[in-house]
N, C-alpha and C positions, 0 to 999 in steps of 0.2 A: 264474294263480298263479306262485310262483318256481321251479316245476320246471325251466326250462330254464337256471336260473341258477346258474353254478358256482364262483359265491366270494362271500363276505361283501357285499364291495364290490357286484355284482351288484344282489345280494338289497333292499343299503339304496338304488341307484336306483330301483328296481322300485316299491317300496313309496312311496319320494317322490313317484313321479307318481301313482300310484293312489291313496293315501290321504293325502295329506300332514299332513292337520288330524286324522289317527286317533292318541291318547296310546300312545303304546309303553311308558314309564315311567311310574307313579306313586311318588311321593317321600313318606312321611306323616309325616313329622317336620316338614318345609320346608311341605307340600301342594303342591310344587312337581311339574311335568309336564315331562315329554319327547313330544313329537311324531314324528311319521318325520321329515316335513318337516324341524321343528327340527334332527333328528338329521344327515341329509342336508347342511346347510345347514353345521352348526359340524363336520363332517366335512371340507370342503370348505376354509374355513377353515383346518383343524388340517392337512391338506395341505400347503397354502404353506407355514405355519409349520414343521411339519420339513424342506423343504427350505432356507429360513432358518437353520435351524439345524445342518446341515447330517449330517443324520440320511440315512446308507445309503439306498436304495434297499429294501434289506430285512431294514435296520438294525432292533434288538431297543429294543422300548419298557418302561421298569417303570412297574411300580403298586402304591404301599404304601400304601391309602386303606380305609376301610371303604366299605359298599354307602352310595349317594346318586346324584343328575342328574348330576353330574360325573362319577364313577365310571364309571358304563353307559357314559356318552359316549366317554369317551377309551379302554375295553374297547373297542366297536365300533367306532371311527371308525381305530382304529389298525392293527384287521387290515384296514378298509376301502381304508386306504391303503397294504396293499402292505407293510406292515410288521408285525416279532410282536410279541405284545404278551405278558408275563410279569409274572402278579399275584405278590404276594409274599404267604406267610403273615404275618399280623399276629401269629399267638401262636408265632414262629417264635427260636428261643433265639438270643443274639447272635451265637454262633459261625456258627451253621447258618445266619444270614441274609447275615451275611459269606462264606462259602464261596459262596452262590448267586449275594449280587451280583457275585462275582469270574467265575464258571464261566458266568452268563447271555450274558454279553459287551454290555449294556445298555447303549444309549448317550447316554438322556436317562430320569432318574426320579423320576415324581409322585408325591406325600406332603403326607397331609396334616397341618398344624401340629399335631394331638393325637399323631402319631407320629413327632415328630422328634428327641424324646429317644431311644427304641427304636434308629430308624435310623442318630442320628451315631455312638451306641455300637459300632454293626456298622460303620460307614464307617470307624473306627477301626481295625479288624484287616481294611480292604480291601488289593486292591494295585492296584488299577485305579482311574481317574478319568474320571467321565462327567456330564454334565450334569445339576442337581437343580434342581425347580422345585415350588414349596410352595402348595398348592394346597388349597381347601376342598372337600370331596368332596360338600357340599351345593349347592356355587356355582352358579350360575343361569349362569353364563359364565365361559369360562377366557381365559387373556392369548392363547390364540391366536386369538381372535375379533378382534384388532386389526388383521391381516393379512388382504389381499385376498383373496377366495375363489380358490382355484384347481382344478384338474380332477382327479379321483382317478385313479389310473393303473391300465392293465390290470392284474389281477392273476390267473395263471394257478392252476387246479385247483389242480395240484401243491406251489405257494410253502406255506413254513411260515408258520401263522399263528396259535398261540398255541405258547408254551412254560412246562411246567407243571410243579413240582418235586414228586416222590411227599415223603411225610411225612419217608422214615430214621428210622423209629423203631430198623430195625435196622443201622442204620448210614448212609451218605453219602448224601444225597439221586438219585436220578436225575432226568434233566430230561425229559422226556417231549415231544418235539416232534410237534403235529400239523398235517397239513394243512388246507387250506381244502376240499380232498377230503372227509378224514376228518371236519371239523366239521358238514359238509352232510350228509354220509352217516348222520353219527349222529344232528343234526335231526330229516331227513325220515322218519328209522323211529321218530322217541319221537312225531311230531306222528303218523304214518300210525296206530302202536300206540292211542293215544287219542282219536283221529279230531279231533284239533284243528284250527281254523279261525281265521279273523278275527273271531270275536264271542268267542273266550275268555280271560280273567284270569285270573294265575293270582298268589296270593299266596305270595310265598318270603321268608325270613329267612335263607339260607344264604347265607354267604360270596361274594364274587366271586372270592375266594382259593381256590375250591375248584373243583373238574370240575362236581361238580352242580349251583353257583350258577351256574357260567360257561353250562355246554351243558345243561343240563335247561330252568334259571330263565330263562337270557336269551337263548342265541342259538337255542331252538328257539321263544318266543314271537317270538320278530324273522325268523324263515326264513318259520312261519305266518302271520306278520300278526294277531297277538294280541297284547295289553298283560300286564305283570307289576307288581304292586303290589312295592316290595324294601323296606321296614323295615331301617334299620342292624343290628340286629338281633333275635333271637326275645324275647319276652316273653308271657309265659302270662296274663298278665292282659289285654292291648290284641287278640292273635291273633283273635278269632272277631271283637270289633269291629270290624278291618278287614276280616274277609272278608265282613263284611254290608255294613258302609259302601261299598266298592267293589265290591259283586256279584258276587263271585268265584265261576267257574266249577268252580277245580281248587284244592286247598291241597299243597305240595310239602314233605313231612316229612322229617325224620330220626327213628330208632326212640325216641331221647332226647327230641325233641319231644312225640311220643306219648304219652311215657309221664307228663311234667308237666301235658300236658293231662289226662288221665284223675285223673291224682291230684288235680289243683287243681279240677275235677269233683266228684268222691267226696268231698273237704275243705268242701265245703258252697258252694266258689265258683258264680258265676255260671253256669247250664248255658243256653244257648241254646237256644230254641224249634227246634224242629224246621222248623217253617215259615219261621225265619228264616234255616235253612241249606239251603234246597231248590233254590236256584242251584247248588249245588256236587255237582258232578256225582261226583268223587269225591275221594279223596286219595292220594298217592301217598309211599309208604316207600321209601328206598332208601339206600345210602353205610355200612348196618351192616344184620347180620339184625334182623329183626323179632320179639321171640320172640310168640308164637301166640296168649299165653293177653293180652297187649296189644291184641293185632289184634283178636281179638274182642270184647274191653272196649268200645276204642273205637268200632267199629259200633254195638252196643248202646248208647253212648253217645249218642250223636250222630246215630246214623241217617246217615251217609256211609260208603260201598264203600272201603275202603283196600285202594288196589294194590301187591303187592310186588313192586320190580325189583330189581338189581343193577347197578353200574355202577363201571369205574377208570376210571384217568387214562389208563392206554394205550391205552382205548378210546373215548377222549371219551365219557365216562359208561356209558350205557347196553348194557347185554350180553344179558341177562334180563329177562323182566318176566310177571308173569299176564296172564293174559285177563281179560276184561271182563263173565264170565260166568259162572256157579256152576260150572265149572270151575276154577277160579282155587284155589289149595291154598296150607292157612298153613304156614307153617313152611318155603315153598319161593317162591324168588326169580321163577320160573318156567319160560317159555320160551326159548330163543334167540330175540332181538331184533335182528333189525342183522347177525346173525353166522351161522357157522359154528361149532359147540359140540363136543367131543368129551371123554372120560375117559381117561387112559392112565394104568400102571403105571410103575416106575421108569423100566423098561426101553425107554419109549416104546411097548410096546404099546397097542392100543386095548382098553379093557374093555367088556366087555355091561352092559346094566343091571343097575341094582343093586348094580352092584361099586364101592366105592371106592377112586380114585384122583386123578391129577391133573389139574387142569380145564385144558384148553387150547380156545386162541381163534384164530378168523381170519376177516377181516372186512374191507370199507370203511372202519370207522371204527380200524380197529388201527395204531397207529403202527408206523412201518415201522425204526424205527431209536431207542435213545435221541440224547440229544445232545451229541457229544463223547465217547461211551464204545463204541467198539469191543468189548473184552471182556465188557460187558454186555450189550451184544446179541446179541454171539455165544450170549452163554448162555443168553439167552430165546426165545430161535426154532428151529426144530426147519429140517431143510434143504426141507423144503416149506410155509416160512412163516407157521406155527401159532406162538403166540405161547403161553409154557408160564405160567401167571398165579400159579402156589405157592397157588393154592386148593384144598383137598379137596373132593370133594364126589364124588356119585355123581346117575345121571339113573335115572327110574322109566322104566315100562313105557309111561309114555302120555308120554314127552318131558320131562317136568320133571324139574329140575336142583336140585339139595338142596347146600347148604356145608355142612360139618361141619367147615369149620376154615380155619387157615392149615401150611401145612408146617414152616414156622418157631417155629409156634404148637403145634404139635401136643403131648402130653403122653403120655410111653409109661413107665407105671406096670408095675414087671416084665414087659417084654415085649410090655404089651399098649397098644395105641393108644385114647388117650381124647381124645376133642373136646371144648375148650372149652367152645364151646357148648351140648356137652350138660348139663353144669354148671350154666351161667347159666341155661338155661332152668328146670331144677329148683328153681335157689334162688330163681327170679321168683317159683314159683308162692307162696312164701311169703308171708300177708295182710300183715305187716309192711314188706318189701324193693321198695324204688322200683328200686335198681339194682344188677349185681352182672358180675362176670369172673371169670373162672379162668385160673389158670395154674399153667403146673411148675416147680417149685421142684428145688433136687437134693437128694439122698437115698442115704443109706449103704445101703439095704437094697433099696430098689426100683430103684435109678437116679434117678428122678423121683416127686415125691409131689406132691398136688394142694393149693395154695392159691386160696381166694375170697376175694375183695375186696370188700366189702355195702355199698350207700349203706341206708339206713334211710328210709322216706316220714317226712317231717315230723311228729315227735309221737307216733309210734311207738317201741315197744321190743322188743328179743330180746337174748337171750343166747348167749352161744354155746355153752351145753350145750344152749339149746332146738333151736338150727341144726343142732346137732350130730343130734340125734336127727332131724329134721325129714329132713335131709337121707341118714340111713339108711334108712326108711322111701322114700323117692322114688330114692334111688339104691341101694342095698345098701352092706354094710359098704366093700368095694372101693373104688367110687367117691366112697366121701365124704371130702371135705378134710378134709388133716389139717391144715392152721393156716387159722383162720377169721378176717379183719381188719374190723373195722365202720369205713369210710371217711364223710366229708363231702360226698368225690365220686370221682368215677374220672379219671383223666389219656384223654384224648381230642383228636380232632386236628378240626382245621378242620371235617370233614361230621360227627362224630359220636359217628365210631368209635370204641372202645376201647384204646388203646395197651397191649395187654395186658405187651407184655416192659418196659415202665416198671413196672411194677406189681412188676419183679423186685425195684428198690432199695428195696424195702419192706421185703422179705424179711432178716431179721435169724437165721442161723441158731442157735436152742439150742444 
């Protein structure tokens, strides 16, 4: 296996000589395939061709392409060679993509033609000039297969080898650099946690733009020697056809995925035999909470074990996750995975359980530094290298870890501190509401008073005197929003999540 192997580059010789003819990618738009071999091969290739181009040693590569054979490729092959590679957000606002391409320091960046309207608008407010190359993200072969194969270069643990920008929803993006350390480290604990092998697929529609698409989706089916079906992406109608058509072992969720699946279920769609989902050994949640009363929908559903993890960017995904066994608890992301977990108080104390505070992390896969921001690292690391993540949450008496927030996120109603989430989950359980946020709004009387944000399931109706009531009854008078919004949808980022403090420019004060 590739345990003795300590970088990307490693892992994809490893894999060329043992398996070379085993599909690492499927493609189901194209039906186009990627091999190791294959991959190995236009690796090799893309080699020459950056030094041709005359791309650093451990010069930074972009990527502004949606998932396809291309895509994957030039992901892997780029931290294979020794260089980082930096997906850009596709739904990333002009300004914000300009700021990143300036601060990545990128010195060669692929795009595909459907997004080069998007991109020259941001190349517009750049100050840097680096190489663009327009590229089909479905393509069977890129231009740099016309160059001699050449030899992939050592590339040590340590070298950075993705560079990843958090969202900013609260402001300026940070760039999260990690190692080929940290990428393996987080791997080998998501394949060890699920006991993955070379006979598993796994089907994902998430982003390559995002931590979970990059390190869940691909570079932990590529460390196992396992295939991943990538669909550009999710669709609630085709989802279960591919995971039959290609015998998929594991499905890789977001809680929003979840929850269209179950509704387009219950709406009289298509439900899948049981029998014809009995490859799929389970499914995994993770990039936003899970609320509870979803998670067990969906087993009922479907008859698949849905596992809750957690996972950032500073961590190369995964932090948390359940077990694999009716120990596994909803409403809770789980165990430490990969890491070192701990609670503290403002004051950096450590709390016992039960107590609510600040989650902090330290680990293999924890990046060691953001990139280019001294002051922000100083602020997120404790002087014994715990990494302070602005989660709330508290651990039980048997090791599980519960979020009940973001710090930034939090909402203190006279004094008193209310979690978001406790919100959402109250207004899920309504038979109307596919989807729903809270946040705090400001308030002459309390300081902060509570707004929710309601998507509606298709074809449903409420009012918001009924919400209103609904959600006295489930929350008491206190907790209940006082301005209630019926939305289309919610502002969300790349894996899922909720952008709750957009949700502020909503807010129109009486």
């Amino acid at each position: 296996m590739t345990s003795s192997c300590q970088s990307l580059g490693e892992v994809l010789l490893y894999w060329s000589v043992e398996q070379a003819d085993k599909v690492f990618l499927y493609a189901p738009e194209t039906g186009a395939t990627l091999s190791y071999g294959q991959l190995s091969q236009e690796a090799h290739h893309f080699s020459t061709w950056l030094e041709e181009q005359k791309i650093t040693a451990h010069g930074h590569v972009g990527l502004y392409m949606q998932n396809g054979r291309q895509t994957s490729t030039i992901f892997l092959a780029t931290m294979s060679c020794g260089r980082v590679i930096t997906p850009l957000n596709l739904l990333a606002p002009t300004d914000q993509l300009a700021w990143v391409l300036d601060h990545s320091d990128i010195e060669v960046l692929f795009y595909s033609p459907d997004k080069k309207q998007s991109l020259f608008a941001a190349l517009e407010k750049t100050k840097r000039k680096f190489l663009l190359v327009e590229l089909d993200s479905d393509a069977t072969e890129g231009p740099f297969m016309k160059c001699v194969a050449g030899s992939l270069p050592a590339v040590e643990s340590s070298q950075p080898a993705l560079l990843m920008y958090t969202s900013g929803t609260t402001g300026t993006p940070k760039g999260v650099l990690l190692t080929h350390a940290n990428l393996m480290h987080a791997a080998r604990s998501m394949a060890a946690w699920h006991a993955l092998t070379q006979a598993d697929i796994v089907l994902s529609s998430l982003p390559i733009y995002h931590i979970n698409g990059q390190v869940i989706s691909t570079i932990t089916p590529f460390v196992s020697g396992g295939s991943v079906v990538a669909p550009h992406a999710f669709s609630v109608s085709n989802w279960w056809s591919l995971a039959i058509q290609y015998q998929c072992t594991w499905i890789n969720m977001v809680p929003t995925i979840i929850a269209y699946l179950i509704n387009a279920a219950k709406s009289g769609g298509a439900l899948p035999s049981r029998d014809n989902l009995k490859r799929i050994r389970f499914g995994r949640s993770a990039s936003a909470p899970l609320p509870p009363e979803h998670h067990r929908e969906f087993e009922a559903l479907f008859g698949i074990t849905v596992i809750e993890g957690m996972g950032m960017t500073e961590s190369a995904s995964m932090v948390f996750c359940n077990p694999h066994d009716e120990s596994r608890r909803y409403g809770s992301p789980g165990l430490p995975c990969g890491v070192e977990a701990k609670v503290i108080d403002p004051e950096g104390k450590v709390l016992g359980n039960n107590a609510v505070g600040e989650i902090c992390l330290r680990g293999g896969n924890v990046l060691s530094a953001y990139y280019k921001a001294e002051a922000e690292t100083a602020k997120a690391f404790d002087n014994e290298g715990w990494l302070k993540t602005g989660d709330l949450g508290m651990r039980d008496d048997d090791g599980f870890y519960f979020i009940t927030g973001r710090l930034k996120e939090l909402i203190i109603k006279g004094g008193e501190n209310i979690a978001p989430r406790e919100i959402d989950e109250a207004v899920l359980k309504h038979p109307a509401v596919l989807d729903a946020a809270a946040v705090g709004i400001p308030d002459s009387n309390y300081g902060q008073e509570i707004m929710v944000c309601i998507v509606l399931k298709p074809g449903a109706s409420c009012s918001e005197e009924e919400m209103r009531h609904f959600c006295v009854k489930e929350l008491g008078k206190f907790r209940t929003p006082k301005r209630i919004l019926f939305m289309e949808d919610l502002p969300r980022g790349p894996s899922g999540k909720v952008q709750r403090l957009k949700l502020l420019d909503l807010h129109v004060p009486h």
